[in-house]
PALUM-256092 format. One record per residue: residue in three letters; residue number from 1; x, y, z of N, C-alpha, C, CB in turn. Coordinates in steps of 0.2 Angstrom, whole numbers, plus 5000, padded with zeros to 4 digits. Last residue first. Glycine has a CB too. Example, Ala and Ser with C-alpha at 12.3 -4.5 7.8 and 13.67 -1.06 7.14 Angstrom:
! residues 2
lumvo r SER | k 2 | n.px 5064 | n.py 4989 | n.pz 5035 | ca.px 5068 | ca.py 4995 | ca.pz 5036 | c.px 5064 | c.py 5000 | c.pz 5039 | cb.px 5070 | cb.py 4997 | cb.pz 5029;
lumvo r ALA | k 1 | n.px 5066 | n.py 4972 | n.pz 5039 | ca.px 5062 | ca.py 4978 | ca.pz 5039 | c.px 5066 | c.py 4984 | c.pz 5039 | cb.px 5057 | cb.py 4978 | cb.pz 5045;
This chain:
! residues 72
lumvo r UNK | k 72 | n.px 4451 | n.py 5380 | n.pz 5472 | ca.px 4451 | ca.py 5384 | ca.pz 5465 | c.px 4453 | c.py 5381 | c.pz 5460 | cb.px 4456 | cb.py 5390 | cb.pz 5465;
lumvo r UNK | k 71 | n.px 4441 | n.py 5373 | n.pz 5484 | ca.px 4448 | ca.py 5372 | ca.pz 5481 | c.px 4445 | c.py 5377 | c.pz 5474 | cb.px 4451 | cb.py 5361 | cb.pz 5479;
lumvo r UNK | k 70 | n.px 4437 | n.py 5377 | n.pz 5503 | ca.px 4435 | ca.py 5379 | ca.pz 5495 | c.px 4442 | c.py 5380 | c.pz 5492 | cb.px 4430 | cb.py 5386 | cb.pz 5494;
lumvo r UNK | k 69 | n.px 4434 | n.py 5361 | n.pz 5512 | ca.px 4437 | ca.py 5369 | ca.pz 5510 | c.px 4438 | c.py 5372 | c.pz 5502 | cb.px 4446 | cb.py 5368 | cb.pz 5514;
lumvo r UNK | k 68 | n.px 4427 | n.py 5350 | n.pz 5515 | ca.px 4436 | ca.py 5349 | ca.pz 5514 | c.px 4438 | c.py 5354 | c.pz 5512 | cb.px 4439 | cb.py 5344 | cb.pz 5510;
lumvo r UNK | k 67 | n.px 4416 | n.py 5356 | n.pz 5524 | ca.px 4421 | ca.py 5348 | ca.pz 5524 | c.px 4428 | c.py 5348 | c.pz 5521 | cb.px 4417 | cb.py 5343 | cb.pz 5520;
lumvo r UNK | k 66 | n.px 4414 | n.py 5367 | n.pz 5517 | ca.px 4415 | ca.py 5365 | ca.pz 5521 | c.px 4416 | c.py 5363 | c.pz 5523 | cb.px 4414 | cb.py 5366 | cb.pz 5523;
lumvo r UNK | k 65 | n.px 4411 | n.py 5360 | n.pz 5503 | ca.px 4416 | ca.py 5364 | ca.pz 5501 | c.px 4418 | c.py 5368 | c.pz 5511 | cb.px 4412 | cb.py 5369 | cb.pz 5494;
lumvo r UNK | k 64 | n.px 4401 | n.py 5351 | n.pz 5505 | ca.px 4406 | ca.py 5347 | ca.pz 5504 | c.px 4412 | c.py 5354 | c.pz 5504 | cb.px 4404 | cb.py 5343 | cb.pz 5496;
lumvo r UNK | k 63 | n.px 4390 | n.py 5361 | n.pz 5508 | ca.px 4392 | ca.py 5357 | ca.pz 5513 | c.px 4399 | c.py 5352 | c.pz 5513 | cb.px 4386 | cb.py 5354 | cb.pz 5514;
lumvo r UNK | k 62 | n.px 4389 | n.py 5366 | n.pz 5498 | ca.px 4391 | ca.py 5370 | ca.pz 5502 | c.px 4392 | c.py 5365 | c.pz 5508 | cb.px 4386 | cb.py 5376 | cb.pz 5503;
lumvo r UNK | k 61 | n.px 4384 | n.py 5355 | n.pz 5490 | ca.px 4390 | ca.py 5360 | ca.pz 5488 | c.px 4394 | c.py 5361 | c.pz 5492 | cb.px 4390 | cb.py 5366 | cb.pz 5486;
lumvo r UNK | k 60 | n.px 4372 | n.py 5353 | n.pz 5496 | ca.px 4375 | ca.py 5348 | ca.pz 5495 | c.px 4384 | c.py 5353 | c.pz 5495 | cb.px 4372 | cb.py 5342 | cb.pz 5489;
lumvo r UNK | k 59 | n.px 4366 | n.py 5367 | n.pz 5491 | ca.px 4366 | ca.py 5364 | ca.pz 5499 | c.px 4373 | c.py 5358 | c.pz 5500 | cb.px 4357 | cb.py 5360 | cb.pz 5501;
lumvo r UNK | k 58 | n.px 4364 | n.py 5365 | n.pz 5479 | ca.px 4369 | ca.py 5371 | ca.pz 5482 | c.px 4369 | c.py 5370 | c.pz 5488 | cb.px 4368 | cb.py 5379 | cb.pz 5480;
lumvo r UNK | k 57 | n.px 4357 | n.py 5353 | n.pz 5477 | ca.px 4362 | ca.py 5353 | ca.pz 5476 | c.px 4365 | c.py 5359 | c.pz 5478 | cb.px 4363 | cb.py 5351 | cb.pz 5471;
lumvo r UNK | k 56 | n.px 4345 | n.py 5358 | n.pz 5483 | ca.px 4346 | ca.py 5351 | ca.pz 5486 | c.px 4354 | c.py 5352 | c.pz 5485 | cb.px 4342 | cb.py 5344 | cb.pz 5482;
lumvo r UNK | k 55 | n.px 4342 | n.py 5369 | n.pz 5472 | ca.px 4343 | ca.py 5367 | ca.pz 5480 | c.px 4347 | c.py 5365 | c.pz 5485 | cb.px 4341 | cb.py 5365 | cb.pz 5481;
lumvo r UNK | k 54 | n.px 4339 | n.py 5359 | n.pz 5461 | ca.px 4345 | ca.py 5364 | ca.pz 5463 | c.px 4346 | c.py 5366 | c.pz 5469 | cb.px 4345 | cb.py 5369 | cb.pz 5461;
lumvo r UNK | k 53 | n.px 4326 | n.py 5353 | n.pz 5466 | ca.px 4332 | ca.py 5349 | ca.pz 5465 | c.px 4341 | c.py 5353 | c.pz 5464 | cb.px 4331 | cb.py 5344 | cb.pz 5457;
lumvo r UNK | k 52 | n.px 4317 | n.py 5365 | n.pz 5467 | ca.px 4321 | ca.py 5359 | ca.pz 5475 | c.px 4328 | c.py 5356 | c.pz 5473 | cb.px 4315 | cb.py 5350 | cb.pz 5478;
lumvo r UNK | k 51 | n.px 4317 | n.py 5368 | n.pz 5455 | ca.px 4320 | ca.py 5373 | ca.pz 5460 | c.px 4321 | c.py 5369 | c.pz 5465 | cb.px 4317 | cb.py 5378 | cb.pz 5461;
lumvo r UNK | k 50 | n.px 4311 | n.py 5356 | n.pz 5449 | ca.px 4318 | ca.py 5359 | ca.pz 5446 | c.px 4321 | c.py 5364 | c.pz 5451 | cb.px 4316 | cb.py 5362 | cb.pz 5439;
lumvo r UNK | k 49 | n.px 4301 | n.py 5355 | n.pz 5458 | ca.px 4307 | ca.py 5351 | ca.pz 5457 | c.px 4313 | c.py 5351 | c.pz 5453 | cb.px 4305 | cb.py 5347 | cb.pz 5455;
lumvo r UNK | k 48 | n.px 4292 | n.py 5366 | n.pz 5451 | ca.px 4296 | ca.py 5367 | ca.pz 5459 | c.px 4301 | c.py 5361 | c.pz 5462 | cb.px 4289 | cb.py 5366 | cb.pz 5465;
lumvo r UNK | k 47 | n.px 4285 | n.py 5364 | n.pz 5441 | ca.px 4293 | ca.py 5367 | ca.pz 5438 | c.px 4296 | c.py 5368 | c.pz 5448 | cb.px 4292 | cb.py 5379 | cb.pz 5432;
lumvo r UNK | k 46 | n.px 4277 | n.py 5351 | n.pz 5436 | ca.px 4279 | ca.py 5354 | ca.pz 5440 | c.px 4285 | c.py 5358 | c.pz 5440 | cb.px 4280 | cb.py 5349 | cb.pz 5444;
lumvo r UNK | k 45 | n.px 4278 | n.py 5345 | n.pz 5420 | ca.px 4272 | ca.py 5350 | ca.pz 5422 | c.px 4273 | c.py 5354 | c.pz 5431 | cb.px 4263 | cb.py 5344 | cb.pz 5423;
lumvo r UNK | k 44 | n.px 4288 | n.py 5335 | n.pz 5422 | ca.px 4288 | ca.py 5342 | ca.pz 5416 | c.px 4285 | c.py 5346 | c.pz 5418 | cb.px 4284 | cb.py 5342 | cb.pz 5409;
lumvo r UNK | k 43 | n.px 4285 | n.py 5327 | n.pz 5429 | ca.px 4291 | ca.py 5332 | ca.pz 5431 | c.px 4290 | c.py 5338 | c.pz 5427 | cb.px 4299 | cb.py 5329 | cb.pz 5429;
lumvo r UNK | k 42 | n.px 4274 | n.py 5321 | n.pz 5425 | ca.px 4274 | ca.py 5326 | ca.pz 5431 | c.px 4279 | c.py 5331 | c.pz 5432 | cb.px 4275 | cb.py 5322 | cb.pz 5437;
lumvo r UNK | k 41 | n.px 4280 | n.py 5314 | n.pz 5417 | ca.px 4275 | ca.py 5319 | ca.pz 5413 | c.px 4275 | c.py 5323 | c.pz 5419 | cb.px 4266 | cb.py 5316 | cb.pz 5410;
lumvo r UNK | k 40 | n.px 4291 | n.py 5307 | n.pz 5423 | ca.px 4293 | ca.py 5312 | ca.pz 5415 | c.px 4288 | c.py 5317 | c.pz 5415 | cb.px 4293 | cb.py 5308 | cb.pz 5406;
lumvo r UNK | k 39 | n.px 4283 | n.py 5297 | n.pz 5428 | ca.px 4286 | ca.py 5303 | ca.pz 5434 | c.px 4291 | c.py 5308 | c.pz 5427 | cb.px 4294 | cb.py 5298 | cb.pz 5442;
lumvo r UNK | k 38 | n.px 4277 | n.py 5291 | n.pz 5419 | ca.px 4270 | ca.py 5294 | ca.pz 5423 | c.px 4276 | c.py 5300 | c.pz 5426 | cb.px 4265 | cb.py 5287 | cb.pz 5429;
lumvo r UNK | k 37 | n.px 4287 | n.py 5284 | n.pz 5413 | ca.px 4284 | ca.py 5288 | ca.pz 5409 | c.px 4279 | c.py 5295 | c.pz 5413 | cb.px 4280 | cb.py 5284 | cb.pz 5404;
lumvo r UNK | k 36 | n.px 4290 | n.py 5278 | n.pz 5425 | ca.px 4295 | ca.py 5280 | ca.pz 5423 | c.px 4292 | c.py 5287 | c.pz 5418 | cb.px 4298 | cb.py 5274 | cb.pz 5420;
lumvo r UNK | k 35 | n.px 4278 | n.py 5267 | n.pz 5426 | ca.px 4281 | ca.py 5273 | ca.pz 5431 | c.px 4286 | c.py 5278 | c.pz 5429 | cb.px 4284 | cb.py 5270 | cb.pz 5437;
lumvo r UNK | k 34 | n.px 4281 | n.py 5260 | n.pz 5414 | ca.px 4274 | ca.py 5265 | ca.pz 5412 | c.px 4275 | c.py 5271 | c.pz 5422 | cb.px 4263 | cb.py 5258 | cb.pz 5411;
lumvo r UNK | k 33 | n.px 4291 | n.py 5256 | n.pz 5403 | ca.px 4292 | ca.py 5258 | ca.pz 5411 | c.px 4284 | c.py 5263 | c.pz 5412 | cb.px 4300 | cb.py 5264 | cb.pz 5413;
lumvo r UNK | k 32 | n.px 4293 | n.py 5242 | n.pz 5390 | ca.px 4290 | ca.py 5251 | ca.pz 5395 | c.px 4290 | c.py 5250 | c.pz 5401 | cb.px 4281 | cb.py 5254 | cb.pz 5394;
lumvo r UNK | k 31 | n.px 4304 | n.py 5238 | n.pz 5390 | ca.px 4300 | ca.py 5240 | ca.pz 5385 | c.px 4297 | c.py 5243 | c.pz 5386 | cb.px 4298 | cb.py 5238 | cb.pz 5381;
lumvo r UNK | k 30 | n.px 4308 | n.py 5234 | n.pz 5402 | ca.px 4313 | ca.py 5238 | ca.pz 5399 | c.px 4310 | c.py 5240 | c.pz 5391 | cb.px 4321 | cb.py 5232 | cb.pz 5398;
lumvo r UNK | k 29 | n.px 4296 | n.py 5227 | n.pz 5408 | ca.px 4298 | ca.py 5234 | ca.pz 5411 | c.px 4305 | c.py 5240 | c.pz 5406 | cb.px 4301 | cb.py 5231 | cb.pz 5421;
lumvo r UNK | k 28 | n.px 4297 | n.py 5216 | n.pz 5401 | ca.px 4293 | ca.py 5221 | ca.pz 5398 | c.px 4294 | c.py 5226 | c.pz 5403 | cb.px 4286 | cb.py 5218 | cb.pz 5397;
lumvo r UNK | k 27 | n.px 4312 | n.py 5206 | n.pz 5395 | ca.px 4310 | ca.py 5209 | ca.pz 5403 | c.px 4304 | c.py 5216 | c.pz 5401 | cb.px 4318 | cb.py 5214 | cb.pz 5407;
lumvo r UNK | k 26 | n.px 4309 | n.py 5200 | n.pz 5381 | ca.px 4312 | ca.py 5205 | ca.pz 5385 | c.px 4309 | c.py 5203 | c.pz 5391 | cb.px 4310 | cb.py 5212 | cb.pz 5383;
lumvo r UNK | k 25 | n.px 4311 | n.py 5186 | n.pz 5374 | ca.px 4307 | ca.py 5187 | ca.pz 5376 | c.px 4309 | c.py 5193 | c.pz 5380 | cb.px 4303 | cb.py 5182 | cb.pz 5378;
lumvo r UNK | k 24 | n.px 4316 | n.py 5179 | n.pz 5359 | ca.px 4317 | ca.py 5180 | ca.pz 5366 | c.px 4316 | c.py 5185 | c.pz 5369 | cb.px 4323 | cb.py 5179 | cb.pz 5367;
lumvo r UNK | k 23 | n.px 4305 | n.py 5172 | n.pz 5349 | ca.px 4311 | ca.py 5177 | ca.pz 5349 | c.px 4313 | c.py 5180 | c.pz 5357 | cb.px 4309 | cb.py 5182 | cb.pz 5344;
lumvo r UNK | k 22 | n.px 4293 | n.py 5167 | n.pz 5341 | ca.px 4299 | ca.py 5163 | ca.pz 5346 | c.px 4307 | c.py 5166 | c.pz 5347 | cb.px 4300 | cb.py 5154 | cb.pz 5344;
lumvo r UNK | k 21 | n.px 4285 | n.py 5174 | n.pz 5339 | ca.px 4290 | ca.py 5172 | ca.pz 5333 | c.px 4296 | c.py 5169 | c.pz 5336 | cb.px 4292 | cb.py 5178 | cb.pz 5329;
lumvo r UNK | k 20 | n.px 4277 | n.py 5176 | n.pz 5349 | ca.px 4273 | ca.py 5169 | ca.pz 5344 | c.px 4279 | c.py 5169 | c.pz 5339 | cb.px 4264 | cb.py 5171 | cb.pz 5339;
lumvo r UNK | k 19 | n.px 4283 | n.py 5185 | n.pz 5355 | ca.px 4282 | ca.py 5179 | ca.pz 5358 | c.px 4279 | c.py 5172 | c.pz 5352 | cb.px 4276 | cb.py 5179 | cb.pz 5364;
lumvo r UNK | k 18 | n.px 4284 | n.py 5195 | n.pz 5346 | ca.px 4290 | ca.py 5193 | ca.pz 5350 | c.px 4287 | c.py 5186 | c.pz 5351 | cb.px 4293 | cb.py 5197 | cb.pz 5357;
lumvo r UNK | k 17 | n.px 4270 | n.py 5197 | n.pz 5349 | ca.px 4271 | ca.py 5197 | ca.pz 5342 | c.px 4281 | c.py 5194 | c.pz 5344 | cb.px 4269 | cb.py 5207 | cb.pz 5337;
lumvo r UNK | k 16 | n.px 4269 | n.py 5202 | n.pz 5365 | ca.px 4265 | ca.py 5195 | ca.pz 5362 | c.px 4269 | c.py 5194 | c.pz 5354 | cb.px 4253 | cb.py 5195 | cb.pz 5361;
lumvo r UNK | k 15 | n.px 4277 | n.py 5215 | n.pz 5363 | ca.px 4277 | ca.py 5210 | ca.pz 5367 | c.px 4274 | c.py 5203 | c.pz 5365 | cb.px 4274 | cb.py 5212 | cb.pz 5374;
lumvo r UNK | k 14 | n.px 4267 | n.py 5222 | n.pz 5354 | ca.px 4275 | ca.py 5220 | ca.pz 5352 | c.px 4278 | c.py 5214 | c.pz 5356 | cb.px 4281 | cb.py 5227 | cb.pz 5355;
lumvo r UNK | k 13 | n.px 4258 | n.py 5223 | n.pz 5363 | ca.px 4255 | ca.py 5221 | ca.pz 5356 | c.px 4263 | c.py 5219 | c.pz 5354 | cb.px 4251 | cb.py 5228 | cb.pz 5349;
lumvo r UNK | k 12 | n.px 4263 | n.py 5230 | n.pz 5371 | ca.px 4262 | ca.py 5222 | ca.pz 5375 | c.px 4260 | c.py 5218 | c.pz 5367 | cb.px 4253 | cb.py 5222 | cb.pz 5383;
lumvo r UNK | k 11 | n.px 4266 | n.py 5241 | n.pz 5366 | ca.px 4272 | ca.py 5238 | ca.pz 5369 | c.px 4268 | c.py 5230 | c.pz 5370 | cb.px 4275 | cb.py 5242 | cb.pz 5378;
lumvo r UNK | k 10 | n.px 4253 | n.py 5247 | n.pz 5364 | ca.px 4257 | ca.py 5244 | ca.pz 5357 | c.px 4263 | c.py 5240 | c.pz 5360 | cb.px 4259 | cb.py 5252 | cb.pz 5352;
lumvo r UNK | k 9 | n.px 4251 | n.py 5248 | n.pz 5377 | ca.px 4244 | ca.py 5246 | ca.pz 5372 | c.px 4250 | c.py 5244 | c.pz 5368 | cb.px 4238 | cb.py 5253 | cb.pz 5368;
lumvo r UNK | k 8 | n.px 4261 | n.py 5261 | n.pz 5380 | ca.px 4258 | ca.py 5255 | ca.pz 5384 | c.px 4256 | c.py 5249 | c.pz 5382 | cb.px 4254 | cb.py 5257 | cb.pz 5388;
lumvo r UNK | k 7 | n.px 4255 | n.py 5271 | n.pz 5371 | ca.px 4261 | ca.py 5266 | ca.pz 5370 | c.px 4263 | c.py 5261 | c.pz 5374 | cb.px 4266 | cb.py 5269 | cb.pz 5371;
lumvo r UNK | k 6 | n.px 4243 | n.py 5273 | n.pz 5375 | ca.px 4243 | ca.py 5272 | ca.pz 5371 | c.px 4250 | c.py 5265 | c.pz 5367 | cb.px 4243 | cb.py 5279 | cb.pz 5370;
lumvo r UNK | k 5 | n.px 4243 | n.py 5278 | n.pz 5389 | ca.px 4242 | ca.py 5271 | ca.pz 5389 | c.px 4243 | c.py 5267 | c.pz 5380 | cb.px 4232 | cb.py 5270 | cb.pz 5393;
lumvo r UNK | k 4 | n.px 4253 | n.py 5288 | n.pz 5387 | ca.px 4256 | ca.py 5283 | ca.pz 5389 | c.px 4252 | c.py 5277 | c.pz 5387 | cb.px 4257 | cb.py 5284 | cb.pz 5397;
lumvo r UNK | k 3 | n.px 4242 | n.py 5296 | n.pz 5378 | ca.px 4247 | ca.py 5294 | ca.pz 5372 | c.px 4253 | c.py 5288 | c.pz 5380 | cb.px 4253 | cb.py 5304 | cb.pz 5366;
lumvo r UNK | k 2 | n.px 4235 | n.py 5298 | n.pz 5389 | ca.px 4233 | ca.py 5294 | ca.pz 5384 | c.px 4239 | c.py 5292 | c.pz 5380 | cb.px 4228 | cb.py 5298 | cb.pz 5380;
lumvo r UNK | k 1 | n.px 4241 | n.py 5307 | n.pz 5397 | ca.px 4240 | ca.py 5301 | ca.pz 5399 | c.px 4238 | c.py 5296 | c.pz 5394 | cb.px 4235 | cb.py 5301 | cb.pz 5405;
């Protein structure tokens, strides 16, 4: 969590340094997404979203390959 607020810290330092060189000014969610970073570090550390999210998909499979029938 540190090295997020870290980079977080240096984006808005980048952000103002853009602004006093009258350079056109990002959208600061596309220079940091600090939810984005926060749901990477969780994902990493949870390994039970990697087994829901396959899941999810061999369910989804099976249900597409009973709808329109298993093609070879």
């Amino acid at each position: 969590m540190a090295l997020i607020d870290e980079r977080e810290r240096l984006a808005v330092l980048a952000n103002s340094i853009a602004y006093f060189s009258n350079a056109k000014k990002p959208k600061f969610k596309k220079v940091f997404d600090r939810a984005k970073e926060e749901r990477a570090l969780n994902d990493a550390y949870n390994n039970n979203t990697n087994k829901n999210t396959n899941a999810k998909r061999l369910e989804l499979h099976k249900q597409l390959a009973d709808a329109f029938g298993e093609r070879s």
